[in-house]
N, C-alpha and C positions, 0 to 999 in steps of 0.2 A: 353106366346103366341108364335106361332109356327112362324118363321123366323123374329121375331124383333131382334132386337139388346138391350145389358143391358143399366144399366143407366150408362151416360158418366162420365169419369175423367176428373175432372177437378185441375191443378195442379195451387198450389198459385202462385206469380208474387215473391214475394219475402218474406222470412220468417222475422215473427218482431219475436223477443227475445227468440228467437231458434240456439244457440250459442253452441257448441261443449261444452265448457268448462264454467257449474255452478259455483257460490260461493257457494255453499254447494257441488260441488262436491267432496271435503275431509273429509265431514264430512260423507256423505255415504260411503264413501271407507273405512273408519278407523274402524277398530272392537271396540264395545260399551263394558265397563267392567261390568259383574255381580256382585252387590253386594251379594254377600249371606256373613249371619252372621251365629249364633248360633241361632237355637230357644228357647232352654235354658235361653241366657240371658236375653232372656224379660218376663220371666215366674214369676208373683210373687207368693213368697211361703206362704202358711196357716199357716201349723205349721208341725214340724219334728219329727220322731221319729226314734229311733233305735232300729234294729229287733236283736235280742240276738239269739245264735245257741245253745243250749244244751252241753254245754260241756261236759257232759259224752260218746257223740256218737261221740268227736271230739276224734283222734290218739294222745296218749300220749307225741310225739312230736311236736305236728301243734303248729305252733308261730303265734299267733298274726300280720298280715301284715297291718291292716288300717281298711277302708270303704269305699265300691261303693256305689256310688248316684244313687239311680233309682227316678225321678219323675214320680208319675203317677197322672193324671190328672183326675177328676171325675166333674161331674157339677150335681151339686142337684138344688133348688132354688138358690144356694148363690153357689161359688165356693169353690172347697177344692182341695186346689193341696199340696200334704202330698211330703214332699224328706225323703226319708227311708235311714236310713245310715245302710245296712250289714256288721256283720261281715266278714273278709275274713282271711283265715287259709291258711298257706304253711306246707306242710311235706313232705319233704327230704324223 
């Protein structure tokens, strides 16, 4: 409405338990630690196989180095999480 005035401020007389300084106020200051793990190690496995490379198309030199884990993960009715252990070759 045209020349009223807003609604008035009105200020408390005195503040109850409005204190500069919380007992939780270090606990908001201090940075919280992220746990992060592996999602790996909570994965249980079905069952494993190892995928073989054709050695005829491997370089007469390629050695033998180990096996990378790939999980991969599928869900039919029941679950099937296979870890495929690959061959992995070096050649010099």
């Amino acid at each position: 409405m045209k020349g009223e005035k807003g609604q008035a401020k009105i200020k408390a007389k005195n503040q109850k338990g409005f204190t500069s300084n919380h007992s939780s106020e270090k606990e908001r200051q201090t940075p919280k630690k992220e746990n992060k793990g592996s999602k790996k190690a909570g994965i249980k496995i079905d069952r494993e196989e190892i995928l073989e490379y054709p050695q005829e198309l491997l370089p007469a030199e390629a050695q033998f180095k180990g096996y990378e884990e790939v999980i991969i993960q599928d869900i039919i009715l029941a679950t099937d999480n296979v870890l495929f252990r690959k061959e992995k070759y070096y050649s010099p």
